[in-house]
Every structure is written in C-alpha cells, then in structure tokens.
MITI-623006 format. One record per residue (C-alpha): residue in one letter; residue number from 1; x, y, z. Coordinates in Angstrom, 3 decimals. Layout:
! MITI-623006
<rec><residu>A</residu><num>NUM</num><east>X</east><north>Y</north><up>Z</up></rec>
...
This chain:
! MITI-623006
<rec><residu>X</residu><num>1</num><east>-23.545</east><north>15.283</north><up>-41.178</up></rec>
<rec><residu>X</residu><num>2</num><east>-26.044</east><north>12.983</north><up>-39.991</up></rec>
<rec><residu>X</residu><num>3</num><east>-24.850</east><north>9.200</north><up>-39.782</up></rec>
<rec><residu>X</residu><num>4</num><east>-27.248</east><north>6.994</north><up>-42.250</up></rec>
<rec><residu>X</residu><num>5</num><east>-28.451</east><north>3.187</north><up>-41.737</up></rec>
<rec><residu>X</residu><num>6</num><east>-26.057</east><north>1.980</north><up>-43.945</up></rec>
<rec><residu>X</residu><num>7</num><east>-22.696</east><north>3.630</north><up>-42.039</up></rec>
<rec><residu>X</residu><num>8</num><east>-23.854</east><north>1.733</north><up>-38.910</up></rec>
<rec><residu>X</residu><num>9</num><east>-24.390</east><north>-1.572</north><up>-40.483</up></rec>
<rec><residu>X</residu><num>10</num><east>-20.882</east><north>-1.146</north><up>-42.565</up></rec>
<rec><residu>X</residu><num>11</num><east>-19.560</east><north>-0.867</north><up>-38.654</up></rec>
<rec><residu>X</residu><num>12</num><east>-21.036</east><north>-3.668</north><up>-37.438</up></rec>
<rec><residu>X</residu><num>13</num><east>-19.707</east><north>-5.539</north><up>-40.369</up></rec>
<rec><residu>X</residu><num>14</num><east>-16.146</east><north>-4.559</north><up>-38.883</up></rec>
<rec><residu>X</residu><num>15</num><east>-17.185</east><north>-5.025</north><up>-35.286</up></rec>
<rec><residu>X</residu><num>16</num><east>-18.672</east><north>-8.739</north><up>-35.552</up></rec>
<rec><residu>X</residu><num>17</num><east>-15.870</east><north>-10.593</north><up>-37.231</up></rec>
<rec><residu>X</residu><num>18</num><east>-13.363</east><north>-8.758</north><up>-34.377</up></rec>
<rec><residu>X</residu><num>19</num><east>-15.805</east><north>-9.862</north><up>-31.528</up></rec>
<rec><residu>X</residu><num>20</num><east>-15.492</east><north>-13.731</north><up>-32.529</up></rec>
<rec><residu>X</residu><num>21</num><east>-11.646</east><north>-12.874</north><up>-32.858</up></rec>
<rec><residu>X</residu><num>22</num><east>-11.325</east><north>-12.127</north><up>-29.066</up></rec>
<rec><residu>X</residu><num>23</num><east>-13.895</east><north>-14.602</north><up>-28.283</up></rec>
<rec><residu>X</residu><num>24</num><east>-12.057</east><north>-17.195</north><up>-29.778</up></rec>
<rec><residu>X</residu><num>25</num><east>-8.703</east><north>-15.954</north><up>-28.192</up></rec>
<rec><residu>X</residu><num>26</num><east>-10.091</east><north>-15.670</north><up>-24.850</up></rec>
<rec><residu>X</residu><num>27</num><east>-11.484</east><north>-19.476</north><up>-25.263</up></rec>
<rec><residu>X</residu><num>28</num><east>-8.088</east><north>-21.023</north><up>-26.440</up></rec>
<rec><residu>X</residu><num>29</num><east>-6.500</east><north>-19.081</north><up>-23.517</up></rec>
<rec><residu>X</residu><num>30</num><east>-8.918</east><north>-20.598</north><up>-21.098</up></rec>
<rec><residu>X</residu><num>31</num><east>-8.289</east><north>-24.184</north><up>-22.635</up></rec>
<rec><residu>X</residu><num>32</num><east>-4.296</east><north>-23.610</north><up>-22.343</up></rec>
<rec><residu>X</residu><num>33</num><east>-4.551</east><north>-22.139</north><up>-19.072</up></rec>
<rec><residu>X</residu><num>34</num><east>-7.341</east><north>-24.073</north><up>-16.756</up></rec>
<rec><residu>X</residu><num>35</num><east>-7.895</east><north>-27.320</north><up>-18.836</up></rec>
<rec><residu>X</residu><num>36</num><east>-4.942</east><north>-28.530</north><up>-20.508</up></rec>
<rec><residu>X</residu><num>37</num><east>-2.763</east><north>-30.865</north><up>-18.737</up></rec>
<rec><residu>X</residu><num>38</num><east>1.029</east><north>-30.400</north><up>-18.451</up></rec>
<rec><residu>X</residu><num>39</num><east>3.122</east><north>-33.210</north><up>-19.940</up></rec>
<rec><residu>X</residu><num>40</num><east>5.551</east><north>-34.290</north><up>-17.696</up></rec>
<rec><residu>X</residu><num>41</num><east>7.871</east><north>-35.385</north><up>-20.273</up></rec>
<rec><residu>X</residu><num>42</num><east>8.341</east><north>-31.556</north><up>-21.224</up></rec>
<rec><residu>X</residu><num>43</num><east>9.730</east><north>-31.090</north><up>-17.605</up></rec>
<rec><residu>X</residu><num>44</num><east>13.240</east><north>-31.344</north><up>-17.273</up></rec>
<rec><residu>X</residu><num>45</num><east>14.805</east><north>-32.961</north><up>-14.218</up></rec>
<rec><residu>X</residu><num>46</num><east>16.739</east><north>-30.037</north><up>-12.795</up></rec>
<rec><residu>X</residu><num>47</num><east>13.880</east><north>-27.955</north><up>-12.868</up></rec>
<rec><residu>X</residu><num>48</num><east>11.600</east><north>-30.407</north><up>-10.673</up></rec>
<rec><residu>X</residu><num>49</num><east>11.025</east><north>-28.782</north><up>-7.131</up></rec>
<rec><residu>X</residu><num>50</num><east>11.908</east><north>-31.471</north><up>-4.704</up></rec>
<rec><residu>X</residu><num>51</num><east>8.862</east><north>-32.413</north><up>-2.571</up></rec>
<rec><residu>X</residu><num>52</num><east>10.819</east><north>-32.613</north><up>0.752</up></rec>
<rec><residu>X</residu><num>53</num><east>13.387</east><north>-30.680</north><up>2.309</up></rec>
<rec><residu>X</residu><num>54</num><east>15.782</east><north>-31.444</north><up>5.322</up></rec>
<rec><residu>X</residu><num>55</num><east>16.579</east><north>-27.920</north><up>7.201</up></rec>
<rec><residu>X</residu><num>56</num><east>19.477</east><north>-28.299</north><up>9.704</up></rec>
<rec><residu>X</residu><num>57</num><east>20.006</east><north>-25.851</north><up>12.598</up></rec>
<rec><residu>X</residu><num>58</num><east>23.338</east><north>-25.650</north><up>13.446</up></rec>
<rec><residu>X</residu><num>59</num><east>23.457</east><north>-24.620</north><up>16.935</up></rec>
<rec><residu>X</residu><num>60</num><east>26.895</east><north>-24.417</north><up>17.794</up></rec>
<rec><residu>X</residu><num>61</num><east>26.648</east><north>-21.065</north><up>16.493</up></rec>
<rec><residu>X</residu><num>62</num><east>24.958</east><north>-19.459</north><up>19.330</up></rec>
<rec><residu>X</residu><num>63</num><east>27.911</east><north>-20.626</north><up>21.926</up></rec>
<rec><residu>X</residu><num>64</num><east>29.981</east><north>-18.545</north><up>20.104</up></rec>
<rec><residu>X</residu><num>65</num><east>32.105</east><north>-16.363</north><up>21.606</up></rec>
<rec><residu>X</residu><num>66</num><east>30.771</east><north>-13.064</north><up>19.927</up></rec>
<rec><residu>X</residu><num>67</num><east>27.169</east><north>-14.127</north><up>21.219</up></rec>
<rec><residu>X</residu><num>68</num><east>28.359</east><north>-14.046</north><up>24.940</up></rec>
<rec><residu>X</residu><num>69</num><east>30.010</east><north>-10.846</north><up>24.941</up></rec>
<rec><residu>X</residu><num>70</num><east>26.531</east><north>-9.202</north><up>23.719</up></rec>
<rec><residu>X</residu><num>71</num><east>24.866</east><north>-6.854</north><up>26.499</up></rec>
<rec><residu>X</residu><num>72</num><east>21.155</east><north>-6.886</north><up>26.705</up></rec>
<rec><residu>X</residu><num>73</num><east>19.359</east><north>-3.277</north><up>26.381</up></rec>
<rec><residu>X</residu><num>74</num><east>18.372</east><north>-1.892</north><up>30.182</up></rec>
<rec><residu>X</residu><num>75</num><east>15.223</east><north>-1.171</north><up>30.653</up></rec>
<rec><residu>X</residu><num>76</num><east>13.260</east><north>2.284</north><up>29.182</up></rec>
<rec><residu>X</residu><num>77</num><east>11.764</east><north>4.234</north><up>31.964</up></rec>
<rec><residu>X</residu><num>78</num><east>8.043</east><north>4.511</north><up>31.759</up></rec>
<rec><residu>X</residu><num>79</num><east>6.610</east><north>7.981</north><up>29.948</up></rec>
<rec><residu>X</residu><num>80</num><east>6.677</east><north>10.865</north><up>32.593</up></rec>
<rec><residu>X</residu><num>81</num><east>4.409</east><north>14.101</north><up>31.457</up></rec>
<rec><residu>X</residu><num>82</num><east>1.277</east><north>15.029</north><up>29.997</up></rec>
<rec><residu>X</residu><num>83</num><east>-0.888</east><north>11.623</north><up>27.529</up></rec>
<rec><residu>X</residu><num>84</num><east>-2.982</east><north>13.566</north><up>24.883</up></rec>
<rec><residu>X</residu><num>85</num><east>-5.956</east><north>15.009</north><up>25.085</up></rec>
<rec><residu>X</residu><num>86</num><east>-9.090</east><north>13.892</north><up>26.826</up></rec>
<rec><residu>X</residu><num>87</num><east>-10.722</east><north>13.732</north><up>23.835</up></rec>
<rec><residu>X</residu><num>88</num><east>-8.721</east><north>13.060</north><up>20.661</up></rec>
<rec><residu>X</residu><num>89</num><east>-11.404</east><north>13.211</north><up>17.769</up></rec>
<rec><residu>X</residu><num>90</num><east>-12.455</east><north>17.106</north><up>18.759</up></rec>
<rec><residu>X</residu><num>91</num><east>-11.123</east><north>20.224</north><up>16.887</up></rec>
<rec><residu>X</residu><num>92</num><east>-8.742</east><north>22.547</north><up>18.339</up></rec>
C-alpha cells in the first residue's frame, strides 16, 4: 500500500497544531522558570533561610576524660618482599 500526497498532508495537519502546543509549553515554562520574579509576600517567615549563622565549638569536650584514655595506633612496619613487576602494562 503505497502512502498518497494526501495521507502525508492529513499528518502534518495533526503534527503542526501539536508542535505550537509544546512550543508554547516550553515558552511559558521558560517565562515561569528564568524570568518571572518571586513575590516575597508569597514567602512565609518560617521558611526564610537566615542569612547568617553563629557556629559554636564547644571545646570542653575534648578534655574529657574518655578522650585521654584513647591510645594512638603504633606505627605499621614498612612493606618487606617482592613490589610488582618491572613492567606493569605487559601480558603475562
């Protein structure tokens, strides 16, 4: 069955009105998202990030008495034996 003139342009009679559909989505999504300005009467106070914040270090917690009693690690003895191969990158 051989597709006629007229079965492509009754497609593209479907296909056009669909294309300005997304175009016009796409647009208005773009507006919302990059142009339009928030309102900052829509913002509620609790959810307003504060700007700055204090961070305190409490200190007194590394004179503890747990703290002291930790042992450090001795040291690990350097590698004794055979490194690798010469050459790495060669076949077996």
């Amino acid at each position: 069955m051989a597709i006629t003139f007229l079965e492509k342009r009754k497609r593209l009679q479907y296909l056009f009105p669909i294309l300005g559909v997304l175009i016009l989505i796409t647009v208005f999504v773009l507006w919302k998202g990059f142009f339009a300005k928030e309102r900052p009467e829509l913002i509620e106070e609790g959810v307003k990030p504060s700007l700055v914040k204090k961070i305190e270090i409490d200190f007194e917690t590394l004179k503890s008495l747990e703290l002291e009693e930790l042992q450090l690690f001795e040291k690990t003895p350097l590698y004794e034996g055979e490194i690798g191969r010469e050459n790495p990158f060669i076949p077996y």
